[in-house]
N, C-alpha and C positions, 0 to 999 in steps of 0.2 A: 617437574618439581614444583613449580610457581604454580601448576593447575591445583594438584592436590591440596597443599595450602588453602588454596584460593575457595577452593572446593568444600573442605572442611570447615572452614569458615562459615560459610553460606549455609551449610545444611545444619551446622552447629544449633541454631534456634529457627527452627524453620518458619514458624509461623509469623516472628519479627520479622525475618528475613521478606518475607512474603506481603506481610504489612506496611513493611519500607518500602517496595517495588511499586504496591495498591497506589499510595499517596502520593508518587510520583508520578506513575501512570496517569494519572486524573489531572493531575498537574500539567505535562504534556498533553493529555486530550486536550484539555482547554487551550493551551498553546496552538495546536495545532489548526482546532476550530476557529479560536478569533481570528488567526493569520489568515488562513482559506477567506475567510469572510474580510478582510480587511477590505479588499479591492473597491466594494462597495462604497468605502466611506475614504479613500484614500486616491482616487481614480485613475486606477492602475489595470481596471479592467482592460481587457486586450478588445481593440477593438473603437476606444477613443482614440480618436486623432485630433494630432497639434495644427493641422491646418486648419480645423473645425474651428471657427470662431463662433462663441456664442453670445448674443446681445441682449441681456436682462434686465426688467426693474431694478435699479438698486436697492432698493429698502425690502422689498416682497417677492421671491423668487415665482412664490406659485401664485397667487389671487392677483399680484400686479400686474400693471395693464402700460403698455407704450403706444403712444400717437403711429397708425401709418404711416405715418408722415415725415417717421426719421428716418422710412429707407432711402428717401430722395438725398439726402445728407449723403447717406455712408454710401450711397450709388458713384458719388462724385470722386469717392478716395481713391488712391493709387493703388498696387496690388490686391484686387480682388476680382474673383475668377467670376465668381455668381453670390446671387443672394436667393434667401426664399424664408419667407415669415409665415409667422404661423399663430396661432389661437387656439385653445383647451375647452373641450366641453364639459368643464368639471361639474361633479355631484357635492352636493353637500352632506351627503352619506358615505362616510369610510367605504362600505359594503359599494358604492357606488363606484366610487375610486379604484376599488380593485379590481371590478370589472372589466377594467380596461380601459384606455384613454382614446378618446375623440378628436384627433388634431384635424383642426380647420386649414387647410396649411395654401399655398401659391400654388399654382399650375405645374412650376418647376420641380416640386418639392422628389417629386423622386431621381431625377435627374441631376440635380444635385447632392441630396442625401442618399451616396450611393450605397451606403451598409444594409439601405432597404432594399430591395428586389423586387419588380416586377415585370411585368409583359408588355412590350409596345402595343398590344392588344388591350390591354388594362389601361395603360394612361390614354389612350385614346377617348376608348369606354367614359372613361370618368370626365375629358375633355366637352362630347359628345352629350353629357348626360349631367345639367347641373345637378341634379339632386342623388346624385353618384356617389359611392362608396367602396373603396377597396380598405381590405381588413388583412388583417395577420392572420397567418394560417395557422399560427397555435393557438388564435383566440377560436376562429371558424374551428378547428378540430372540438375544443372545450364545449362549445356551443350547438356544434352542427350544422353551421351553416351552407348554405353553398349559394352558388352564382342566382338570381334571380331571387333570394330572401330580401326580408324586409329587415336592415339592423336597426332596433328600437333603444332609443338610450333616454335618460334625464339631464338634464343641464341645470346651472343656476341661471340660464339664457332664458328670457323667455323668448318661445317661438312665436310669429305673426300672429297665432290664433290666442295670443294671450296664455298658454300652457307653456309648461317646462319639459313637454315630449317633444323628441326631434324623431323623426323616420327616415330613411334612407334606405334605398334600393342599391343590394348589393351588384357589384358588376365585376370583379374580381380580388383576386391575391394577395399578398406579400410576405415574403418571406426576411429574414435579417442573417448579415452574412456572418455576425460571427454570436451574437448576446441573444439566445433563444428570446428573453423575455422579453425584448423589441416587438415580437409578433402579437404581445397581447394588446394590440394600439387598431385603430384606425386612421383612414387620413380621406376628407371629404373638400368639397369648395370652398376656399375662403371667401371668396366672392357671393355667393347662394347662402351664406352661412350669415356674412355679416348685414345680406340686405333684407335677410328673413329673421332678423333677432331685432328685439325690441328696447335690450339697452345695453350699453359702452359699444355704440356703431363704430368704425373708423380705429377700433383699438389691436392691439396684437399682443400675444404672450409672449413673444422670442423673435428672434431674427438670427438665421445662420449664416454667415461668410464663409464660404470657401476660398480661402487663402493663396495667393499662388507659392507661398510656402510657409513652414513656422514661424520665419523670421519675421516674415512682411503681417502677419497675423499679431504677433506680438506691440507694432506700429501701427495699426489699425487699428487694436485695442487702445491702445493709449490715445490716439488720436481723438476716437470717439466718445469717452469718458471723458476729456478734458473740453470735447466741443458741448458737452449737455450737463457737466458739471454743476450749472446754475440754475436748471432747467427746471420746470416743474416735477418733469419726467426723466430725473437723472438714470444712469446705466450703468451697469456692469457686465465688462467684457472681459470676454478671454478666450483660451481653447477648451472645449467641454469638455476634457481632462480635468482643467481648472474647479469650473465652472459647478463641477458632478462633488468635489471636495466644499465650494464652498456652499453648496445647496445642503447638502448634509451637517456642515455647520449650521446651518439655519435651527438647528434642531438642539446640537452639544456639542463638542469635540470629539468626535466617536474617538478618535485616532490616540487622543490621549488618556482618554477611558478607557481602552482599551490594555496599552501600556501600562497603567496604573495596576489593572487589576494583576496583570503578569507578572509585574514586580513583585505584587504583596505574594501573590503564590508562589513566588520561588524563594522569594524569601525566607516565606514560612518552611517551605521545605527543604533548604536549607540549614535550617537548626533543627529540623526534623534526624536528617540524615546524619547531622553530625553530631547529634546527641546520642543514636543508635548506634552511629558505628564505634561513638569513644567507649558507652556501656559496653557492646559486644568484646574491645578491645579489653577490657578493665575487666572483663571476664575470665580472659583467656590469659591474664596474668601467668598463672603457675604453669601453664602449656606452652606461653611462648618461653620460658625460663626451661623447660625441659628440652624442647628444641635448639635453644642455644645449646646445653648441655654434650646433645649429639652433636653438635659441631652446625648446625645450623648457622650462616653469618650473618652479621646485624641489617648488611643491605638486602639478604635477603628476605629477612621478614618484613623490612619498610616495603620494599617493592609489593612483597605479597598483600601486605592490608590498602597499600593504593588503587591495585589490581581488584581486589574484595569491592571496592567503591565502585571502580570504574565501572564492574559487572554489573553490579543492582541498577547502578544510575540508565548503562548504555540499555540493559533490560527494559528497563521500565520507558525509555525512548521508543525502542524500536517499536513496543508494544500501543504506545501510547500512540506513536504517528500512523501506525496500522490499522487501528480503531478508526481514527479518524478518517484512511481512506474510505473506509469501509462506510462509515458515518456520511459520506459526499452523494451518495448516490440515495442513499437515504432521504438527504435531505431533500434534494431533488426532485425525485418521484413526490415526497408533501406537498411542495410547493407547482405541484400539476407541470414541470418542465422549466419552471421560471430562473432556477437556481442554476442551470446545469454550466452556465459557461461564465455564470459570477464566482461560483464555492471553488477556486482552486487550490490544492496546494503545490506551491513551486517549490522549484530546486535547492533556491537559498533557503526557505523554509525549511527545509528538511534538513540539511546542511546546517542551519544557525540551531537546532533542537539538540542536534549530536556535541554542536560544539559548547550550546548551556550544560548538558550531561556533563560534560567531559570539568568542566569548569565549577560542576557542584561538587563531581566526586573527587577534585582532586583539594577543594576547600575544604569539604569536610573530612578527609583522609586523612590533611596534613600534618595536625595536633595530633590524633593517634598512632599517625605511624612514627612521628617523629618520639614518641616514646616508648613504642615499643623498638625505633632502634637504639635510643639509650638505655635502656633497661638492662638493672644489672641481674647476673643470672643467680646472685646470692638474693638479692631484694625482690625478685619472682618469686622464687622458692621460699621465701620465710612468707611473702603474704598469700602465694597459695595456700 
């Protein structure tokens, strides 16, 4: 009984009908897009960990520069397993930057940063060989490289000979265990790196702590912040969960940018839907009056125009978040593999889309149905 109603309804104006789904639909896609994408700016990517401490410029995440000379400090502190710093061979061309990063990094650096991967064979190699080079294996796929190439990069470093060319002899690997786009990096000597560069000697981009757990990370944070506080070279610590949110603030609030704009879209669509489904109701005036007639009873037409809502809204969800699976892999593949294990959409994502549906079509139902179940079946009939 409640399907035909329900049914009737809907193909009553088909093309509204159709039109209302569209603008929801889009509505959801967008939902579903910025969610998949939030991780990025929210650092919720799978894969960050809270024992990861990480030790920053305060003022300047990327161009700032820290003295050597704080690891000897944070060496001394209580609860920490390892340390290993590191230095950027940035470009000053975007086009440079995406090429992939250059980290200058400690001897340690894989042995500590275990989410990187490689071969006791490879840190050797690179032990073995100052002017050594292991790379990510999604950069070498992109590029072509293999063991025995030469990787050529630019820096804003000038090297010994006065230029802003570095070379390096590749000597193996690295893969990332869980964030494909880890692989687009490299990691060479910091030592070969800082005595062959010609200016800010003795400086480092980052320093990482391996915590011997969240907690004691959380106190080494604080410790160190409040010991360089006055310093020339103040810091900012935390766990690179932290750390990945506040770099992306360096930029805007993605997080609330984001929010914002889902508001105004649901918003909008909201008085979308409830503007159509009062006309389509306000329509069917003299129908729903002949239905009461047949003994039709009042809860049952309220239910059926709730149910009417329910179907366009839950419609235009399932469609909307399906699109967007389908949109994930797409995206993916553009960005040459970099995307694959940032763009997800989870459970509660999909779960909170059903539950805005659900929450749109029974706001905009409410006033329609509520009149057509007081509607009197004389007062139908005379304005039919």
């Amino acid at each position: 009984m409640f399907w035909t109603l329900v049914k009737t309804g809907l193909i009553r104006k088909r093309l509204r009908t159709f039109l209302t789904i569209m603008s929801m639909f889009v509505a959801f896609v967008l939902y579903g897009s910025l969610n998949a994408l939030s991780g990025m700016f929210t650092g919720t990517i799978d894969g960050l960990e809270a024992d990861n401490i990480i030790v920053m410029p305060r003022y300047d995440f990327i161009a700032g520069k820290l003295p050597l000379s704080h690891v000897n400090y944070i060496e001394t502190l209580d609860g920490i397993e390892s340390i290993i710093y590191a230095d950027y061979l940035l470009s000053d061309s975007m086009a440079g930057m995406m090429d992939g990063v250059t980290f200058a990094a400690s001897p340690n650096f894989f042995d500590v940063y275990t989410r990187f991967k490689t071969s006791e064979e490879n840190k050797l190699a690179m032990i073995n060989n100052p002017n050594a080079v292991i790379v990510g294996q999604l950069m070498a796929d992109q590029k072509g490289l293999k063991v025995g190439d030469r990787l050529n990069t630019q820096s804003n470093y000038k090297n010994s000979d006065g230029s802003n060319n570095w070379s390096f002899e590749i000597v193996g690997f690295y893969e990332a265990e869980k964030i494909k786009g880890d692989e687009m990096g490299a990691v060479i000597n910091y030592d070969t790196f800082d005595e062959a560069r010609l200016n800010q000697k003795g400086t480092i981009g980052m320093i990482m702590i391996k915590a011997k757990s969240a907690d004691a990370g959380q106190i080494i944070s604080r410790q160190i912040d409040e010991y360089f506080a006055n310093s020339s070279y103040s810091t900012r610590t935390g766990p690179e969960s932290m750390m990945a949110i506040e770099m992306a603030g360096e930029f805007a609030d993605i997080e609330l940018i984001v929010n914002s704009i889902l508001l105004s879209v649901f918003f909008t669509i909201l008085l979308v839907s409830a503007n159509t489904l009062a006309q389509s109701i306000r329509e069917r005036t003299s129908d729903i009056g002949v239905l009461k007639c047949l003994g039709y009873k009042d809860l049952v037409i309220f239910i059926s125009v709730i149910l009417e809502a329910i179907a366009i809204c839950i419609t235009a969800v399932l469609s909307g978040l399906l699109f967007t699976f389908m949109l994930i892999p797409v995206i993916d593949n553009m960005s040459g593999g970099l995307m694959g294990d940032v763009i997800t959409l989870s459970f509660g994502v999909i779960v909170g889309g059903f539950l805005i549906g659900l929450v749109i079509a029974f706001i905009s139902a409410a006033v329609p149905a509520y009149n057509a179940l007081n509607l009197k079946v004389v007062d139908a009939l005379r304005q039919g």
